[in-house]
C-alpha positions as CSV (number, residue, x, y, z in Angstrom):
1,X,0.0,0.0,0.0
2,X,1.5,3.5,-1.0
3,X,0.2,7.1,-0.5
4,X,-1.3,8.4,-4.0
5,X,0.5,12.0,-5.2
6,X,-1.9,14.9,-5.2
7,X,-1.4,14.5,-9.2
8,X,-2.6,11.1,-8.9
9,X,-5.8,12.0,-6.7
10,X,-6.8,14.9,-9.0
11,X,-6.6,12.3,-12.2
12,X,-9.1,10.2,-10.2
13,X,-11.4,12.9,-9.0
14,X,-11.1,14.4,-13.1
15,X,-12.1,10.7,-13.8
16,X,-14.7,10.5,-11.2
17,X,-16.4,13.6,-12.5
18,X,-16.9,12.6,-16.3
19,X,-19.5,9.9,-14.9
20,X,-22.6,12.4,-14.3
21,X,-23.1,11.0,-10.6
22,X,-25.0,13.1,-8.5
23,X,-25.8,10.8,-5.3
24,X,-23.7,11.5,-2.4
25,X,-23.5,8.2,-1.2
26,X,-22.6,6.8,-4.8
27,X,-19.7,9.5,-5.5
28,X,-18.5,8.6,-2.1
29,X,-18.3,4.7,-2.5
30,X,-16.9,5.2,-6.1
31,X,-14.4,7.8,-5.0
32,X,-13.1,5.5,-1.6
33,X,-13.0,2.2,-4.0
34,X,-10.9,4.3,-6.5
35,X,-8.5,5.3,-4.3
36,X,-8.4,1.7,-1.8
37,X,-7.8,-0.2,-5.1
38,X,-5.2,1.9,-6.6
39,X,-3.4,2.8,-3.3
40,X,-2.7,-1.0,-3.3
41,X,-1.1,-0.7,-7.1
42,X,2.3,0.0,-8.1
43,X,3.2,3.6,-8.7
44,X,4.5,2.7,-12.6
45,X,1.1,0.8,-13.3
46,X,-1.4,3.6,-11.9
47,X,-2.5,4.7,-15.5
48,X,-3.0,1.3,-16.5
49,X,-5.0,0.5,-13.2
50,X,-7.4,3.9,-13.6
51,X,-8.4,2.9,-17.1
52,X,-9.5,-0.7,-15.8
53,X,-11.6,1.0,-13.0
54,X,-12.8,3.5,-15.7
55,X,-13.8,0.3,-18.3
56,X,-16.1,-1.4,-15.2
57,X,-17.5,2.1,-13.9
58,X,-18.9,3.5,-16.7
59,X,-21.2,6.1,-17.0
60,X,-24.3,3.7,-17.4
61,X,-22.8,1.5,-15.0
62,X,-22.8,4.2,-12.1
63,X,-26.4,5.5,-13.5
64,X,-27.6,2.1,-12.8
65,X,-25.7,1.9,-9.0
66,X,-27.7,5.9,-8.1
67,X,-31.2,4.5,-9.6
68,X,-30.7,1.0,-7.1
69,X,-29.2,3.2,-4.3
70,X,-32.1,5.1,-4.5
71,X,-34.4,2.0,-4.2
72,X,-32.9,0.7,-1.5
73,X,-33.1,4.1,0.6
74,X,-36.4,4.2,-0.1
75,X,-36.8,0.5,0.7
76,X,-34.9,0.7,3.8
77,X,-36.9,4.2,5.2
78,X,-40.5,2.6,4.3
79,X,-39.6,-0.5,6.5
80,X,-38.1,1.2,9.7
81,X,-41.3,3.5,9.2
82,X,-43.0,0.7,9.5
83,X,-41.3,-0.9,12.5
84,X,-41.6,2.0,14.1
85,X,-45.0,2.7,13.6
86,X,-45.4,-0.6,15.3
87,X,-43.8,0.2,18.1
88,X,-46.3,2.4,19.2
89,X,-48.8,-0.2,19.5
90,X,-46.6,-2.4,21.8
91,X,-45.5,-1.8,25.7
92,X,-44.4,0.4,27.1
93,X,-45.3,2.9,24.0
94,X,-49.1,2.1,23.8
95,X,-49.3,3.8,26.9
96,X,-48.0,6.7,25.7
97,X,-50.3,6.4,22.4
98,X,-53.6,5.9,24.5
99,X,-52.3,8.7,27.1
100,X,-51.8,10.8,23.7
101,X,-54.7,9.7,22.1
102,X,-57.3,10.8,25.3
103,X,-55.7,13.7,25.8
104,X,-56.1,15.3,22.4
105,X,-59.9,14.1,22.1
106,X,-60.8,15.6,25.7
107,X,-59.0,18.8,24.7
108,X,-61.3,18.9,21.3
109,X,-64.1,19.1,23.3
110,X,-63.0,22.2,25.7
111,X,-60.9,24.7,22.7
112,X,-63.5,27.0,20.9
113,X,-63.8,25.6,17.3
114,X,-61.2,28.2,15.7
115,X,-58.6,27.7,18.2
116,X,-59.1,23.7,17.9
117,X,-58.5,23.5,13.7
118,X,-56.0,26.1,14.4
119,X,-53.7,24.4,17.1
120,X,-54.3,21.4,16.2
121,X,-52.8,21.6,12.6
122,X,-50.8,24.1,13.0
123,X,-48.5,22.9,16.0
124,X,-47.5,19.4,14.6
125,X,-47.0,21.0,11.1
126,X,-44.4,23.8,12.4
127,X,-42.8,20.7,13.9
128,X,-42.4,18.9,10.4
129,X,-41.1,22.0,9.0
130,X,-38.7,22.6,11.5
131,X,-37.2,19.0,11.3
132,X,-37.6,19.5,7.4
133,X,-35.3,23.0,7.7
134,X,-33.4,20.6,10.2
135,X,-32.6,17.9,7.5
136,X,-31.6,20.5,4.8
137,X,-29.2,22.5,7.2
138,X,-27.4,18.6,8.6
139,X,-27.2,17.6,4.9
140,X,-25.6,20.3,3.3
141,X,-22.9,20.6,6.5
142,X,-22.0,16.8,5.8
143,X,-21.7,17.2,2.1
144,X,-19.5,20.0,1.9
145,X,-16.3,17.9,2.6
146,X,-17.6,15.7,-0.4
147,X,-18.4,18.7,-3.0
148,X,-15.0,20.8,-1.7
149,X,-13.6,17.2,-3.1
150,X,-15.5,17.9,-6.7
151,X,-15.8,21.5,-6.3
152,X,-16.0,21.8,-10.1
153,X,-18.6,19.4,-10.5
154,X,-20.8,20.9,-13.2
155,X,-23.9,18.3,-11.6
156,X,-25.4,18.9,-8.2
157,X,-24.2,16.6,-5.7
158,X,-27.0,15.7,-2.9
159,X,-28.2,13.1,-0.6
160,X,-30.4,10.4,-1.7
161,X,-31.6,9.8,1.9
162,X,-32.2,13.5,2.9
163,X,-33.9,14.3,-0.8
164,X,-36.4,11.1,0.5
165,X,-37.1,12.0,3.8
166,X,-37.5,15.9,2.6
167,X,-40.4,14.3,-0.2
168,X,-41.7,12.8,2.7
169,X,-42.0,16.4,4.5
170,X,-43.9,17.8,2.2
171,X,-46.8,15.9,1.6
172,X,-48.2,16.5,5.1
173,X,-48.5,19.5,4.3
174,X,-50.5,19.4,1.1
175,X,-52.4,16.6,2.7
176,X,-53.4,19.0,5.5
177,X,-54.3,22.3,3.3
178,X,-56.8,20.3,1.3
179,X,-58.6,18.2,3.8
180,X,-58.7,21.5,6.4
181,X,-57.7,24.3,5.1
182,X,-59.3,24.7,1.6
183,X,-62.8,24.1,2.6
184,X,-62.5,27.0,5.1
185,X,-60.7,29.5,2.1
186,X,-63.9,28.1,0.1
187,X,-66.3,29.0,2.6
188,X,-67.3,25.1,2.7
189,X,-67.1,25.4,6.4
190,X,-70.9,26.5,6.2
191,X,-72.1,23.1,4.4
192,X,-69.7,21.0,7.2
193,X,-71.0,20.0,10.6
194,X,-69.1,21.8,13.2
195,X,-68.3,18.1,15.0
196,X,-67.4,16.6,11.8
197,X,-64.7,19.7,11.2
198,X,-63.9,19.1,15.2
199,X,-63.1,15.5,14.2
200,X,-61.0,16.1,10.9
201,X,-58.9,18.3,13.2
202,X,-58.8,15.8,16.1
203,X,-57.6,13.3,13.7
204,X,-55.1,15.0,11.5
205,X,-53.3,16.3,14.4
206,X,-53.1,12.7,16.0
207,X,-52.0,11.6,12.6
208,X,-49.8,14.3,12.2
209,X,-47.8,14.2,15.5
210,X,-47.9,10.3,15.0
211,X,-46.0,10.9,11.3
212,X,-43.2,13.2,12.7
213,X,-42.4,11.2,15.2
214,X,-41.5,8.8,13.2
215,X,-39.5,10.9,10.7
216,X,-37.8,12.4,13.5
217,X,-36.5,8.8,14.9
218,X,-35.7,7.3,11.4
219,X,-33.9,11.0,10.9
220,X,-32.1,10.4,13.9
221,X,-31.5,6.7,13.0
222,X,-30.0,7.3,9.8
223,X,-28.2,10.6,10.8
224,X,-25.7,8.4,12.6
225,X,-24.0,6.8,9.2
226,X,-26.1,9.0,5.7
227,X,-25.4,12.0,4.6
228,X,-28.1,13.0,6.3
C-alpha cells in the first residue's frame, strides 16, 4: 500500500467527475473504492489500473448503481417507518399512544372551534417543518467535505436519503391544506357540521404528530451513518 501523489488524486477525482453522478453516497463509495484499489497498485502501473476501474464504472454502470441506491433508501426508510410505527402499538409505547390519544380528544371538546382547527394543525405541522429545515441544514454541513472534493462538479451533488425523507415532508402539508384548510378559504365550512370539522382536526393532528415522530427517529437513526 502507498500514498497516491496529489497529481494522482486529481486524475481520479477528473475521472470521477466525467461519470454524471450526483448521489452523495454513490460518488463517495466510487471515490473510496478508486482510491483503496489503486493505493494497493504499483506507482509505474497507476494509468493502467485507472483505465480498468474506468472500463467497469462507466457512465451507465454508475447511472444504474444511483437509480438501485435510490431504491434501497427508499426500501430501507418505508420499512423502519414501519417498524416503528409498530412500536407504538406495543408496551411500554401504547401507553404513551392511549395517554396521547385521550388527551387530544378531551382537549377537542374544551378549545373553541377556531382555536381547535388552528392548534391542532398548525403545531404538529411547524414541527415537520422545522425538522424538514433541520434535515436540509445537517445535509448540506456533511456534504461540503464531499463537494470541496469535486468542487467543479458541473452536476449537483445531494443526498439520496435526505432528498427522501424531505419528499416525505412535504406531503403533510398538502395533505393537511386540502382536507382542512381549503374548505375554510372556500367558505365550505358552512355546508360542514361543526363536529365533523372538530373530528378532521382531532384526527389529523393525531396523525400528524404520530407521522413526525417517526420521521424524526428514522432521521435520527439514519443521521448516525447517511449524509443525512
Amino acid at each position: 500500500m502507498r500514498n497516491l501523489t496529489s497529481e494522482e488524486i486529481q486524475l481520479i477525482k477528473t475521472s470521477i467527475k466525467q461519470k454524471g453522478i450526483t448521489s452523495a453516497e454513490i460518488l463517495s463509495e466510487v471515490y473510496d473504492h478508486y482510491l483503496t484499489h489503486l493505493e494497493n497498485q504499483p506507482e509505474d502501473a497507476f494509468k493502467e489500473n485507472l483505465l480498468e476501474l474506468d472500463e467497469k464504472f462507466t457512465y451507465g454502470f454508475c447511472k444504474k448503481l444511483e437509480a438501485d441506491q435510490k431504491k434501497s433508501v427508499r426500501k430501507e426508510i418505508n420499512s423502519m417507518e414501519k417498524e416503528i410505527f409498530k412500536s407504538y402499538f406495543t408496551w411500554p409505547r401504547f401507553a404513551f399512544t392511549l395517554f396521547f390519544i385521550g388527551s387530544i380528544s378531551y382537549l377537542g371538546t374544551l378549545l373553541p372551534f377556531k382555536t381547535q382547527v388552528i392548534l391542532f394543525t398548525m403545531v404538529p405541522l411547524v414541527f415537520i417543518v422545522g425538522l424538514n429545515v433541520v434535515i436540509m441544514f445537517r445535509t448540506r454541513s456533511k456534504l461540503k467535505p464531499l463537494k470541496k472534493d469535486f468542487s467543479d462538479q458541473s452536476l449537483k451533488i445531494t443526498s439520496s436519503t435526505s432528498d427522501y425523507l424531505n419528499m416525505q415532508t412535504h406531503w403533510p402539508i398538502t395533505l393537511t391544506n386540502v382536507l382542512l384548510h381549503l374548505p375554510r378559504i372556500f367558505g365550505l365550512t358552512d355546508f360542514i357540521p361543526e363536529y365533523l370539522y372538530s373530528f378532521l382536526s382531532v384526527s389529523a393532528c393525531i396523525l400528524l404528530v404520530f407521522y413526525g415522530l417517526i420521521l424524526f427517529e428514522v432521521f435520527k437513526e439514519k443521521s448516525k451513518t447517511a449524509f443525512v
